[in-house]
C-alpha positions in Angstrom: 13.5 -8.9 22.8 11.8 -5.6 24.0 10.6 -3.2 21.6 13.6 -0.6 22.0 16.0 -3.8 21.8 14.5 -4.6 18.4 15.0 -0.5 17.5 18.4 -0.9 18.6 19.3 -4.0 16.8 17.3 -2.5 13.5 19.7 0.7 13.5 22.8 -1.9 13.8 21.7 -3.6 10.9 21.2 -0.8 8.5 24.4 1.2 9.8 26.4 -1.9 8.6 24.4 -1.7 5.2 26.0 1.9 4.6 24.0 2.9 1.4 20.8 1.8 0.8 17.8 1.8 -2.1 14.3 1.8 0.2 11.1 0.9 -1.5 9.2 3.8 -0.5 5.1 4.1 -0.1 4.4 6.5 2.3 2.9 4.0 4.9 3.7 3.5 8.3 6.2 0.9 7.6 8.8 2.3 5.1 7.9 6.1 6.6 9.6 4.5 9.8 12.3 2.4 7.7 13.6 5.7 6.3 13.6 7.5 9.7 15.1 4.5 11.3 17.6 4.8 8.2 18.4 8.5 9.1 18.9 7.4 12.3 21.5 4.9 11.9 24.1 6.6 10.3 24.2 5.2 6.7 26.1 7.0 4.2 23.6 7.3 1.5 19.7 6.9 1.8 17.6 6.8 -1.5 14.0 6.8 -1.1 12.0 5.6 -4.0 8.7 6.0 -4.6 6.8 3.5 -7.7 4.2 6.0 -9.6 1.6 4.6 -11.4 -2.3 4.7 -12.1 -2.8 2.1 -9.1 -1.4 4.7 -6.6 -4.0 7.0 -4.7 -2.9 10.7 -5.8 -3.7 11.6 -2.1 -0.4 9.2 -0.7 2.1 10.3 -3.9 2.0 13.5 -2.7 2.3 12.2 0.8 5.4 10.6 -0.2 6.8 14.1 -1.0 6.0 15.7 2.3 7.4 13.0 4.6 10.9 12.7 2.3 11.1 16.6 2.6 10.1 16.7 6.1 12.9 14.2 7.0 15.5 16.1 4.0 15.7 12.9 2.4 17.2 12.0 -1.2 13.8 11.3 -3.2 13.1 9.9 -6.3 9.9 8.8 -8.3 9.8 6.2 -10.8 6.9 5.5 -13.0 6.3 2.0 -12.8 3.6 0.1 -16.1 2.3 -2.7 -14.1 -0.9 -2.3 -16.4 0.9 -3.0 -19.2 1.4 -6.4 -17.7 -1.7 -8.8 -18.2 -0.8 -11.2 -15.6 -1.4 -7.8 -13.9 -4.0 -6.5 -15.6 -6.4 -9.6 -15.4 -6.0 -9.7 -11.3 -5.3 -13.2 -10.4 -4.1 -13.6 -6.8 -1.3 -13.0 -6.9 -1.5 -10.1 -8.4 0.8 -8.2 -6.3 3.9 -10.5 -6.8 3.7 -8.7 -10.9 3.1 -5.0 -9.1 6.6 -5.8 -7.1 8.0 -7.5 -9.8 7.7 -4.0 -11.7 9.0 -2.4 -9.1 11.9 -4.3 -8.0 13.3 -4.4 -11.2 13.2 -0.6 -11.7 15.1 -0.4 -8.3 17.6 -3.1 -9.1 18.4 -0.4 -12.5 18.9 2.5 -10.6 21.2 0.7 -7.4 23.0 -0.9 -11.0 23.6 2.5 -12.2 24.5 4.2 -8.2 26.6 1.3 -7.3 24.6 0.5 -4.3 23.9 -3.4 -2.7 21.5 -3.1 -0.5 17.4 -2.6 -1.8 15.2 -2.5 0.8 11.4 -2.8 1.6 8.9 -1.9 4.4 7.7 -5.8 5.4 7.2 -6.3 9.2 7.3 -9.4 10.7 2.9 -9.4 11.0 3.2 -9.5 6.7 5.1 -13.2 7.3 1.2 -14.5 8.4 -1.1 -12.8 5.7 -1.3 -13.3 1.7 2.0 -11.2 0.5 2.4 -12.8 -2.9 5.0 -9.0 -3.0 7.4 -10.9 -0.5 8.1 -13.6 -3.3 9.2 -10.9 -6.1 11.3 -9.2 -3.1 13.3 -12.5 -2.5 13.8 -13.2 -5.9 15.0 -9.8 -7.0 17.1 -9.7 -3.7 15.6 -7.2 -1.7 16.3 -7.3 1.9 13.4 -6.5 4.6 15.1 -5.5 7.8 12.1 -4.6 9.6 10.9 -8.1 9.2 14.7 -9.2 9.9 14.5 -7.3 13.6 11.0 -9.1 14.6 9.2 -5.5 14.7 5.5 -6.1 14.5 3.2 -3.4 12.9 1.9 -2.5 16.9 5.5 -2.1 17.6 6.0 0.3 14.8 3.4 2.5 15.4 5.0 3.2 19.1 8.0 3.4 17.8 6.5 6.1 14.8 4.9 7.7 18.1 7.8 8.1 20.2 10.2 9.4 16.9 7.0 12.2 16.3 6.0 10.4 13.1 2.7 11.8 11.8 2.0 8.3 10.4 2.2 6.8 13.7 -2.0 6.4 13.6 -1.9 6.1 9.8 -4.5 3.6 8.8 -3.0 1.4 5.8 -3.8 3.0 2.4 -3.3 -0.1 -0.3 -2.8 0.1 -3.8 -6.5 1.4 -6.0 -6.2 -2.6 -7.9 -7.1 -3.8 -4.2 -10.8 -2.4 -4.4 -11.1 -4.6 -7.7 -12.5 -8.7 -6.7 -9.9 -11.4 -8.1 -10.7 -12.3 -12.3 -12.1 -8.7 -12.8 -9.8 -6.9 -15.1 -8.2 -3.5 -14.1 -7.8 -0.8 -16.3 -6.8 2.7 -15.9 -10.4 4.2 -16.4 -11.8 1.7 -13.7 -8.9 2.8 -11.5 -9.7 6.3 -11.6 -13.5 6.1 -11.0 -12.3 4.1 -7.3 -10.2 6.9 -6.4 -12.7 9.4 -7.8 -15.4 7.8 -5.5 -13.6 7.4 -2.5 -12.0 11.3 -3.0 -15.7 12.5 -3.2 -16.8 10.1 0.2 -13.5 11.1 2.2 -14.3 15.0 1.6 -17.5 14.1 3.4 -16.0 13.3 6.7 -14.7 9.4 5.9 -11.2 8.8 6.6 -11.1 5.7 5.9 -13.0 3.8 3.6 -12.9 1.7 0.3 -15.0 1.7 -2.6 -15.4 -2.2 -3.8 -15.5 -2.1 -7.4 -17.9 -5.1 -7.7 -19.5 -5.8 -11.6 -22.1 -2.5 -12.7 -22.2 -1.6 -8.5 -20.0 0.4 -5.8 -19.9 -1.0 -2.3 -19.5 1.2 0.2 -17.1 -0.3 3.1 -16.8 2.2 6.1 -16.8 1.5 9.8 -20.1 1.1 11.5 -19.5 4.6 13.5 -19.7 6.3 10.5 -22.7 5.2 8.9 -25.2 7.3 10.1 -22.6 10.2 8.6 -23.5 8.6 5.0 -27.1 8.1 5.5 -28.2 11.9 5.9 -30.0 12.4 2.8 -28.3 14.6 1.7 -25.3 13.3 2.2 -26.7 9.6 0.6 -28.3 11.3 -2.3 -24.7 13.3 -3.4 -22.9 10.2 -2.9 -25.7 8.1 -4.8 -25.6 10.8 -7.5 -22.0 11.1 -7.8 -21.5 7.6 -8.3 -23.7 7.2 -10.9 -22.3 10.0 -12.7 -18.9 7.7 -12.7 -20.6 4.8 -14.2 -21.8 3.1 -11.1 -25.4 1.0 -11.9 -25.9 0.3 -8.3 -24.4 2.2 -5.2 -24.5 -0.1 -1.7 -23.2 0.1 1.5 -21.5 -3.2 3.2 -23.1 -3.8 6.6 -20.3 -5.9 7.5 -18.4 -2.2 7.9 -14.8 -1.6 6.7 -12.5 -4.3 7.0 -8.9 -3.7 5.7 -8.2 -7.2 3.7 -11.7 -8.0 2.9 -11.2 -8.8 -1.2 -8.6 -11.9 0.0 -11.9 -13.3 2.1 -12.8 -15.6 -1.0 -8.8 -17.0 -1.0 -10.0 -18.7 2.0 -13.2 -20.4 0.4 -12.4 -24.2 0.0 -14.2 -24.1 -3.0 -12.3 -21.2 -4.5 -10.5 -21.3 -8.2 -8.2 -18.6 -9.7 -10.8 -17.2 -12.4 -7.9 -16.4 -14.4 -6.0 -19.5 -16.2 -2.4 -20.5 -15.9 -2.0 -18.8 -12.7 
């Protein structure tokens, strides 16, 4: 099928769905879900947004502009993933415990509105990569109708383009626990020095960027275009000092340059073990 053909069939799907719960992040995929939504000519769309130390501050309130832009019902829930150890000590599969959270706060509030259908942003590219989330969304129910129309993330950006999304050229903005390596535990002090860092490098002229939180050090990932940016001194000696003023021992840059994905490169080391037990 052609891209508008997989538009077309997308809208079909959620029209017969007539109210709907969406799992909303602010990315590219569930900002075009809920357009597509208001599109289609359901009844009753709910956007939900899960609120918790793990989200960058920078995207909550993202999520707020885009469901007022679009005059969309939105709600915020405040989810305590922390609180859960097999979430806290970051095996994995740490995100299947995130969505189980979340997911089961969504399934409460379509319980109390009386609505079937709960819905999430997966495209058809997630059905390659690790999504240990897509195992918590098929057990709690939670249908994926991007994924269900074959739309590929390319394919939603041109779609996002042509409907005058802003987050057509969005890059992907993952959860704070991401910048944390598997077996390290994640805390809500650790989680605000990451988005700390990163807030102090993206006011530099870094849009996108991640701040590995590796044992006593920071590592800088940024693309390779931008790192004669960082390395003005003066530029280098704020970051270096700001850092350090967090709590950071050692403050490197990754020559290898930002590369979305790049904590799940040791899930594909033969000689890999989960560093936490039972998982």
């Amino acid at each position: 099928m052609t891209t508008q053909e997989k538009f077309d069939h997308l809208k079909i799907m959620l029209n017969e769905m007539d109210r709907v719960i969406i799992a909303f992040s602010g990315g590219v995929d569930s900002t075009f879900l809920l357009k597509a939504a208001s599109l289609s000519g359901l009844t009753e769309v709910i956007s939900v947004t899960g609120h918790s130390e793990s989200m960058p501050e920078q995207e909550f309130l993202f999520t707020k502009e885009i469901t007022k832009s679009l005059n969309l019902n939105h709600r915020i829930v405040f989810t305590e993933e922390l609180k859960d150890k097999n979430y806290s000590q970051n095996p994995p599969d740490r995100c299947y415990y995130c969505k189980k959270e979340l997911f089961g706060r969504l399934k409460i509030i379509a319980m109390k509105e009386d609505i079937q259908w709960i819905l999430d942003g997966t495209n058809a590219d997630d059905a390659g990569d690790w999504r240990p989330g897509m195992r918590a969304a098929k057990e709690a129910g939670v249908k994926s109708p991007l994924l269900d129309a074959g739309l590929r993330k390319a394919e939603i950006r041109e779609l996002s383009r042509f409907l005058g999304l802003s987050t057509w050229s969005k890059p992907a903005t993952p959860c704070l626990s991401s910048r944390f390596p598997y077996g390290q535990e994640i805390t809500s002090e650790s989680l605000e020095r990451v988005s700390k860092a990163e807030i102090f490098i993206r006011n530099l002229g870094i849009d996108e960027l991640r701040v590995r939180n590796d044992p006593d050090s920071a590592r800088i990932e940024i693309h390779p275009d931008n790192f004669k940016i960082i390395m003005e001194n003066e530029k280098r000696e704020a970051i270096v000092s700001h850092l350090k003023s967090l709590g950071y021992k050692y403050i490197t840059l990754d020559l290898q340059g930002f590369r979305s994905g790049s904590g799940n490169e040791v899930l594909k080391d033969d000689n890999f073990t989960d560093p936490v037990q039972n998982h």
